[in-house]
Short mmCIF file of the C-alpha atoms (twelve columns), coordinates in Angstrom:
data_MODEL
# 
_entry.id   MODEL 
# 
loop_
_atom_site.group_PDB 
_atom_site.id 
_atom_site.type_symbol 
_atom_site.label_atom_id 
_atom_site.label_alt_id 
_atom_site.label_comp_id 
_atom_site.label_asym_id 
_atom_site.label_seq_id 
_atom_site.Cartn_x 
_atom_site.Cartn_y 
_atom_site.Cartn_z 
_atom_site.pdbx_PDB_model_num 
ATOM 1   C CA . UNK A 1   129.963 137.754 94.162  1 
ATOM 2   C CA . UNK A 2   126.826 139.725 95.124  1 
ATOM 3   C CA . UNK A 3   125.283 142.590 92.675  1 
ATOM 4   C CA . UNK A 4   122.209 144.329 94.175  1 
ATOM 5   C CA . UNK A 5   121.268 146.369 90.801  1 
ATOM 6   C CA . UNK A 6   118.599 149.735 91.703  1 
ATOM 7   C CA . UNK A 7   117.033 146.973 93.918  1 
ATOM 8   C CA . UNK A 8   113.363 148.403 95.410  1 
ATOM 9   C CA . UNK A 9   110.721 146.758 97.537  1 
ATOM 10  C CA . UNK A 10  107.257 147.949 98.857  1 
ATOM 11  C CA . UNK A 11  105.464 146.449 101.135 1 
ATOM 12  C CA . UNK A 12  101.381 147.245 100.665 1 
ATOM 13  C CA . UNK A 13  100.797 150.472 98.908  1 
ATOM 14  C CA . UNK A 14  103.246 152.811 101.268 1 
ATOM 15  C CA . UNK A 15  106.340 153.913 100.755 1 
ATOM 16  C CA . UNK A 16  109.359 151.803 99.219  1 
ATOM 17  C CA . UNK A 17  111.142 150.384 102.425 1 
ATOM 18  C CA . UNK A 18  114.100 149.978 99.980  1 
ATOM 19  C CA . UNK A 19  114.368 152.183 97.354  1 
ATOM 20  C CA . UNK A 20  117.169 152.064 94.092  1 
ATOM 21  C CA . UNK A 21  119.702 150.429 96.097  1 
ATOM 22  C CA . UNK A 22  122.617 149.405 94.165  1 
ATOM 23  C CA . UNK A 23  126.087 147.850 95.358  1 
ATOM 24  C CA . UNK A 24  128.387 144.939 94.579  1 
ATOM 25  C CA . UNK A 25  130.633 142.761 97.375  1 
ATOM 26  C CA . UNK A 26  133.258 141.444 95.938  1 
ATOM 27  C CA . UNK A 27  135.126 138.242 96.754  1 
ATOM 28  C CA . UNK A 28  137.241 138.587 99.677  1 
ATOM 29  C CA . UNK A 29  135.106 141.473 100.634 1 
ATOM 30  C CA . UNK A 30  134.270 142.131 104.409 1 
ATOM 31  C CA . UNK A 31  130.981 144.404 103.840 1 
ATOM 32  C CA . UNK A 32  129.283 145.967 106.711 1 
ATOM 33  C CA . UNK A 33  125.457 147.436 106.144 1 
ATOM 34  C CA . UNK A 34  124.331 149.882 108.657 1 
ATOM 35  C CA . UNK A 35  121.851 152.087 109.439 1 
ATOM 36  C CA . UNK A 36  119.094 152.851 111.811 1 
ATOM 37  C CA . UNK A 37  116.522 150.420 113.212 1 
ATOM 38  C CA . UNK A 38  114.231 150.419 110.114 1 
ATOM 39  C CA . UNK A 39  115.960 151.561 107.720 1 
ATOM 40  C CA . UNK A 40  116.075 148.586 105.483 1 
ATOM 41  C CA . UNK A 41  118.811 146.631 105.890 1 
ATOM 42  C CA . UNK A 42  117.088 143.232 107.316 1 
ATOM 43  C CA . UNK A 43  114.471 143.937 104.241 1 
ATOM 44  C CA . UNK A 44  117.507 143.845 101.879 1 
ATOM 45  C CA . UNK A 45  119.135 141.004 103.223 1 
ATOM 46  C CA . UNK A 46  116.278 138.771 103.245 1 
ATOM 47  C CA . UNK A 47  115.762 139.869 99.307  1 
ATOM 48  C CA . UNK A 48  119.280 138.786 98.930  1 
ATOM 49  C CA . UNK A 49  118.689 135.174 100.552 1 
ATOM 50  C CA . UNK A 50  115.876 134.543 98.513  1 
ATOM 51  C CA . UNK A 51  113.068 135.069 101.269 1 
ATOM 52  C CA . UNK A 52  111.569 137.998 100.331 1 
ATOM 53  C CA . UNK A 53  110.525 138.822 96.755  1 
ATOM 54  C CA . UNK A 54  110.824 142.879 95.181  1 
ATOM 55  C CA . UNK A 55  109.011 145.078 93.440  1 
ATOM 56  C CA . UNK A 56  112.548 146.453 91.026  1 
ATOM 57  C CA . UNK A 57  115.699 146.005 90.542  1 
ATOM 58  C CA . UNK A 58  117.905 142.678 90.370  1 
ATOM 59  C CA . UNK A 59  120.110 140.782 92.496  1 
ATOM 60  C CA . UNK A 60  122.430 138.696 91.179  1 
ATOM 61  C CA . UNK A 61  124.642 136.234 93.014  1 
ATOM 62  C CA . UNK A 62  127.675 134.695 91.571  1 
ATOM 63  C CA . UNK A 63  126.274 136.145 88.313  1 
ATOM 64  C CA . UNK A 64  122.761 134.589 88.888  1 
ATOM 65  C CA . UNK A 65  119.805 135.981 89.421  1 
ATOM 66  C CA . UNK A 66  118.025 135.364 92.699  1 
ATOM 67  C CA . UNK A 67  114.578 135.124 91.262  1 
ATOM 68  C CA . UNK A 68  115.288 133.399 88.344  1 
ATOM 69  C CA . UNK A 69  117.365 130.423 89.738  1 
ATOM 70  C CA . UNK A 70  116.785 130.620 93.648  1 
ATOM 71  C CA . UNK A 71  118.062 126.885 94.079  1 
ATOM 72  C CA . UNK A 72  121.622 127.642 92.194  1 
ATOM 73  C CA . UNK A 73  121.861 131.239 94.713  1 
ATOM 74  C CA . UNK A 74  121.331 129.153 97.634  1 
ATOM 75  C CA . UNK A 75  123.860 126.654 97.179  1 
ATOM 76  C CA . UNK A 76  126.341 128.929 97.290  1 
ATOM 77  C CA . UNK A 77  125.480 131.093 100.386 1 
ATOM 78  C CA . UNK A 78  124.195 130.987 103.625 1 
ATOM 79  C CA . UNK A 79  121.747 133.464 105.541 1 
ATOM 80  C CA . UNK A 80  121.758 133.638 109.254 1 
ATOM 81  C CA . UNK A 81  118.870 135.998 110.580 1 
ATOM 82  C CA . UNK A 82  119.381 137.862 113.592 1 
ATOM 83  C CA . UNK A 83  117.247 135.975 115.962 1 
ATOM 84  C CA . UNK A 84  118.539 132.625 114.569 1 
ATOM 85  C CA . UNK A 85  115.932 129.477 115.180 1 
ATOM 86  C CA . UNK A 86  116.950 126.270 115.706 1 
ATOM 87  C CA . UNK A 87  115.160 122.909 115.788 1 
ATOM 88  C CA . UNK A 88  114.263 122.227 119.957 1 
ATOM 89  C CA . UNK A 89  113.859 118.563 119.285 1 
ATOM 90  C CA . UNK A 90  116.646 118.079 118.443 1 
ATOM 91  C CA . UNK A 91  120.555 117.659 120.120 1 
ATOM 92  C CA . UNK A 92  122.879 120.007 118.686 1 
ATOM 93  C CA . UNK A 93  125.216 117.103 116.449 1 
ATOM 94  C CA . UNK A 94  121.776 116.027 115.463 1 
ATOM 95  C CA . UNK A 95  120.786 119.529 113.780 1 
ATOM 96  C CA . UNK A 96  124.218 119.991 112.768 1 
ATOM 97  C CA . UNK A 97  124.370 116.657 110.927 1 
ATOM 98  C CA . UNK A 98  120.658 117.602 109.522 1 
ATOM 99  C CA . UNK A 99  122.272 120.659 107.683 1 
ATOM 100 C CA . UNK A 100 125.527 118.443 106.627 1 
ATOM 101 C CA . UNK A 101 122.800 116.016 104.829 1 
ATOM 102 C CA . UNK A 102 121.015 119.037 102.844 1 
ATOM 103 C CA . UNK A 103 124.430 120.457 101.673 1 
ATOM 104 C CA . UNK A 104 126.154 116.728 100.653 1 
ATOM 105 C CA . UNK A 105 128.763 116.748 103.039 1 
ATOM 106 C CA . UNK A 106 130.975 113.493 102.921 1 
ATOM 107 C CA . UNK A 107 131.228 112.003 106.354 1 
ATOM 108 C CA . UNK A 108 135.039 112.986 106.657 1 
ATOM 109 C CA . UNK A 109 134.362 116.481 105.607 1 
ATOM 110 C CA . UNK A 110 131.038 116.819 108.374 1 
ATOM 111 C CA . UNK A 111 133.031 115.538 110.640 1 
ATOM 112 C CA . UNK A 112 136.413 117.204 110.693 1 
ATOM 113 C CA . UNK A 113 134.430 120.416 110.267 1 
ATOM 114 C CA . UNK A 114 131.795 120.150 112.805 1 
ATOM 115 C CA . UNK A 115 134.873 119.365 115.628 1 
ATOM 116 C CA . UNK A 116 136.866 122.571 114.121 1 
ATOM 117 C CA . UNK A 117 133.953 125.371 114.792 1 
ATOM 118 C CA . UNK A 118 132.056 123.599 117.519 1 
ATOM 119 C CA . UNK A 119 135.825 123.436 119.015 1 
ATOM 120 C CA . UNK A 120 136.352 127.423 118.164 1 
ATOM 121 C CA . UNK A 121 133.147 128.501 119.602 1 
ATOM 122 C CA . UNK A 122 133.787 126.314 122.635 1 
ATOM 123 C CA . UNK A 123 129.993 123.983 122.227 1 
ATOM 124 C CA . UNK A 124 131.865 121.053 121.907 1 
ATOM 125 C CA . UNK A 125 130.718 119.427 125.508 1 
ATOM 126 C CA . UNK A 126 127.122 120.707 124.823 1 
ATOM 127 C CA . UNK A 127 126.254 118.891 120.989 1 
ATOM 128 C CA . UNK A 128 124.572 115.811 123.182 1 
ATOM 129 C CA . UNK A 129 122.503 118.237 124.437 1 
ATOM 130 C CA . UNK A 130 118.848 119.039 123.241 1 
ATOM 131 C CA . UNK A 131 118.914 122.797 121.595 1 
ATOM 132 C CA . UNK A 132 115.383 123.509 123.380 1 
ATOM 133 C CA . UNK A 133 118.303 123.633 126.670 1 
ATOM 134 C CA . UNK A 134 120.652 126.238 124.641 1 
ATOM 135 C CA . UNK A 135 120.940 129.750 125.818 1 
ATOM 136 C CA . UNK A 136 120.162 132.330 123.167 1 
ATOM 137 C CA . UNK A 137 124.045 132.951 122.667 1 
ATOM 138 C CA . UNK A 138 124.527 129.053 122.168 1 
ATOM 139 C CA . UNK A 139 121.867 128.804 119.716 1 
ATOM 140 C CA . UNK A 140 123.683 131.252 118.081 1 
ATOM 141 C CA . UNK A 141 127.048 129.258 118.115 1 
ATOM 142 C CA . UNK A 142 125.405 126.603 116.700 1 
ATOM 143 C CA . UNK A 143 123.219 128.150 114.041 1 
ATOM 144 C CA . UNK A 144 126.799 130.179 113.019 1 
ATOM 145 C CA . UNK A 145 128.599 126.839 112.536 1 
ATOM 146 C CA . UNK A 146 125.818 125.500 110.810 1 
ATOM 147 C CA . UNK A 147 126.065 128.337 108.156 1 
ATOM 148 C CA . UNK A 148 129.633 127.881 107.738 1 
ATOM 149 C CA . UNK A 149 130.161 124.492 108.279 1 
ATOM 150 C CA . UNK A 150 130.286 124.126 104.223 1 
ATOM 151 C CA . UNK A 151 132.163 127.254 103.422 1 
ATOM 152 C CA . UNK A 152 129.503 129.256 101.182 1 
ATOM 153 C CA . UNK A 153 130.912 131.476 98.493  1 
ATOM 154 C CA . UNK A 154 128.691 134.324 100.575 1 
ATOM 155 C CA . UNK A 155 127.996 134.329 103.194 1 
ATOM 156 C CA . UNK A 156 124.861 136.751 104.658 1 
ATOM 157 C CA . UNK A 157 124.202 137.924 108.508 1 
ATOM 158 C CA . UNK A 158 121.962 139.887 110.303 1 
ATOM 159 C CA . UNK A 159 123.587 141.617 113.483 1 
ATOM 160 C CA . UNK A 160 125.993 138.351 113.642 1 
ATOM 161 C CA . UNK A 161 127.509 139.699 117.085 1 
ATOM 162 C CA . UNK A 162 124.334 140.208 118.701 1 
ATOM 163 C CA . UNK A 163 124.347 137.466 121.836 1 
ATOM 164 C CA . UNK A 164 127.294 136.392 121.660 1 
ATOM 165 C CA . UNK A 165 130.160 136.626 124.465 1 
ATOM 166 C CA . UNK A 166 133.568 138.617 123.997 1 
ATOM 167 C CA . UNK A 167 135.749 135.191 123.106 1 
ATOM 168 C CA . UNK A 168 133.147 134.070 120.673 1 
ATOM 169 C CA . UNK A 169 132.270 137.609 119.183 1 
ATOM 170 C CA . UNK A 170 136.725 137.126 119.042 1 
ATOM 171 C CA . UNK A 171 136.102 133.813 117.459 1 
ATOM 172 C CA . UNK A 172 133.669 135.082 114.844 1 
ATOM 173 C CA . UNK A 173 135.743 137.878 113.384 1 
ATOM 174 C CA . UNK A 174 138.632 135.737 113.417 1 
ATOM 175 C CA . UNK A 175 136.385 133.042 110.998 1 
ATOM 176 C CA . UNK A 176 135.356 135.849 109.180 1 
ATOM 177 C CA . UNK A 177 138.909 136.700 108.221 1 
ATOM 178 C CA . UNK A 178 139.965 133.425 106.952 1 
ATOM 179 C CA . UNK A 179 136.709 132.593 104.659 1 
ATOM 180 C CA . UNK A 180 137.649 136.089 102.955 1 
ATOM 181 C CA . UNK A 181 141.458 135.351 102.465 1 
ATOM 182 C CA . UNK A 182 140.144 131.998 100.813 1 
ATOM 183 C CA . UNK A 183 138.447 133.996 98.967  1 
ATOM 184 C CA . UNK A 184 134.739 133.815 100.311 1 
ATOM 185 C CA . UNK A 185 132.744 137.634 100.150 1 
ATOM 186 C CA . UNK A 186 130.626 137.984 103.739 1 
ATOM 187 C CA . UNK A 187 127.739 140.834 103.939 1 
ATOM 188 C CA . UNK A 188 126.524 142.040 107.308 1 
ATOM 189 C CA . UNK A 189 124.208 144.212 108.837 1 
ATOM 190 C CA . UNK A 190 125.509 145.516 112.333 1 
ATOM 191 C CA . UNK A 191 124.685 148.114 114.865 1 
ATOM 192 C CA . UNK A 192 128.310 147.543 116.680 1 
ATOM 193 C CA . UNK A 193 129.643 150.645 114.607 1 
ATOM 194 C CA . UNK A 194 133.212 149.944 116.555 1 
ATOM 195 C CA . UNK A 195 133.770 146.524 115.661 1 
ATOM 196 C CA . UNK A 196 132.530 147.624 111.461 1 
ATOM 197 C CA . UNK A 197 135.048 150.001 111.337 1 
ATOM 198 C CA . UNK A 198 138.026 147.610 112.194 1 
ATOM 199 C CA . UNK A 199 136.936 144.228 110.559 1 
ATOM 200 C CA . UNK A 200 135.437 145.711 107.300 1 
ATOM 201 C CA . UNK A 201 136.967 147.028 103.893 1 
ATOM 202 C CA . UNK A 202 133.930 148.194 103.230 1 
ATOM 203 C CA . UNK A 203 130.866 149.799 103.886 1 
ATOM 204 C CA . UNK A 204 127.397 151.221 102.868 1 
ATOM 205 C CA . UNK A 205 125.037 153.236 105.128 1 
ATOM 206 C CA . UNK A 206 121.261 153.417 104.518 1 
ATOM 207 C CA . UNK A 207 118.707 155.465 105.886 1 
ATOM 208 C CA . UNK A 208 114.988 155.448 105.321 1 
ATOM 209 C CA . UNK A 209 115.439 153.271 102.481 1 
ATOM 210 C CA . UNK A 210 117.993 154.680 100.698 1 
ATOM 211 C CA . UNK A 211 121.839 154.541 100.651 1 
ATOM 212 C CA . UNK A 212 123.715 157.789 101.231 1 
ATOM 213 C CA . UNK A 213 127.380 156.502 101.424 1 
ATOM 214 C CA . UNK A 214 129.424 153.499 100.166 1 
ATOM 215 C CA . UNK A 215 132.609 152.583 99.649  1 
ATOM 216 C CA . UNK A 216 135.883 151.501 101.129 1 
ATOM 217 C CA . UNK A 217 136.022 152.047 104.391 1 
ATOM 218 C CA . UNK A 218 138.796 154.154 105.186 1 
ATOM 219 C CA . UNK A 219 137.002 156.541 102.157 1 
ATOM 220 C CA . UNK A 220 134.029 156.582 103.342 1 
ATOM 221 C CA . UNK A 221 135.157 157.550 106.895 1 
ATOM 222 C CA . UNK A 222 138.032 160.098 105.956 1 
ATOM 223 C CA . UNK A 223 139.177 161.880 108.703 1 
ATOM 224 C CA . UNK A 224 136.123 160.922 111.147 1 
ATOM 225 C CA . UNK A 225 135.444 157.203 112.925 1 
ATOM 226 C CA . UNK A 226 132.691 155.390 111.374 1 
ATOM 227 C CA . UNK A 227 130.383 156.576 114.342 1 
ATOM 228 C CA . UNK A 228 130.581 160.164 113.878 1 
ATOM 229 C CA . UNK A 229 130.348 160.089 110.317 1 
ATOM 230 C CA . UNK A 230 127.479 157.940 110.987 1 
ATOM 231 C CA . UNK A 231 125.249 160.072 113.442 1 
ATOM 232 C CA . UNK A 232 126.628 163.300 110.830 1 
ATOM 233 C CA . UNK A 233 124.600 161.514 107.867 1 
ATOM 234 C CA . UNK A 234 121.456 160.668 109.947 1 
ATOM 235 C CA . UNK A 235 120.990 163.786 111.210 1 
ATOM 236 C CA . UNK A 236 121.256 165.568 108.006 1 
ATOM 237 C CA . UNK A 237 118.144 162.944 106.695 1 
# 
């Protein structure tokens, strides 16, 4: 579903902030991407969802290529950065129904679909409601059902659990299980090295650009727990 191929990007004249990363996520894949704060794993999402351009390498996405045919990638994922933005003026059914319009959702689909997540994430009462009155973790709710609300082939997020209260965080994981057994890849930066190590299959770890483990997770980890083989392979950078 998603082939990063020796994928590099610069930014100025400096050092590569990514440098030869390569890794595929498979459908029904549950792919956690971690690493320190700067190590490149916002950089390489953002390549992935077609915002930031790169210097090498390819990424290909449902066997297309992301800078050849952008428009095709895009219609079959969905990016949700990690401070998520919203649009204040508007109510939350209005912004949802926004998104439902760009992706062609039939009125019977928006609707059933929109009342399913908005009811799982417990947002329902709030909808009416301008988003410029959300919290940050409601904003969140909302921008997460708008990203699933047409159940992407891939779907791409950026420290996903990051505002968000236990019985949503609960909520989320449980979503992200069913797209996967239908068949749907997900691929997600966290810092929540707990909640990786029981949700995932897999994993990759980079640091200062460059990946120094992938793989299934239980692999990967061996004997150890996904944190202390984690502060193990920074420390040795």
């Amino acid at each position: 579903m998603l082939r990063i191929e020796h994928f590099t990007k610069t930014y100025g004249k400096g050092k590569p902030a990514v440098e030869d990363l390569s890794l595929h996520v498979e459908p029904g894949d549950i792919f956690a991407f971690i690493g320190p704060n700067g190590a490149g794993k916002t950089t390489t999402l953002r390549a992935v969802a077609g915002i930031h351009g790169f210097d090498g390498g390819e990424i290909l996405i449902d066997g297309v290529s992301i800078q050849k045919d952008p428009l095709s990638c895009k219609k079959v994922m969905r990016y949700l950065p990690d401070d998520p933005s919203v649009f204040t003026y508007l109510t939350g059914i209005q912004y949802l129904n926004f998104l439902a319009d760009v992706y062609g959702l039939s009125a019977s689909e928006r609707e059933q679909r929109i009342k399913e997540y908005a009811d799982a994430f417990g947002i329902t009462h709030r909808l009416g409601d301008m988003t410029g009155s959300y919290s940050h973790g409601m904003k969140q709710k909302l921008a997460l059902i708008g990203a699933l609300m047409d159940k992407p082939k891939l779907l791409l997020l950026d420290e996903p659990f990051v505002g968000l209260d236990p019985q949503a965080a609960f909520t989320l994981k449980q979503l992200m299980h069913r797209m996967t057994e239908q068949g749907a890849a997900i691929f997600f930066s966290t810092h929540v090295l707990e909640v990786a190590q029981k949700l995932c299959n897999k994993v990759a770890i980079i640091q200062n650009g460059r990946l120094v483990a992938q793989g299934d997770m239980d692999t990967v980890r061996g004997n150890a727990s996904l944190e202390e083989l984690f502060m193990d392979l920074v420390e040795k950078e």
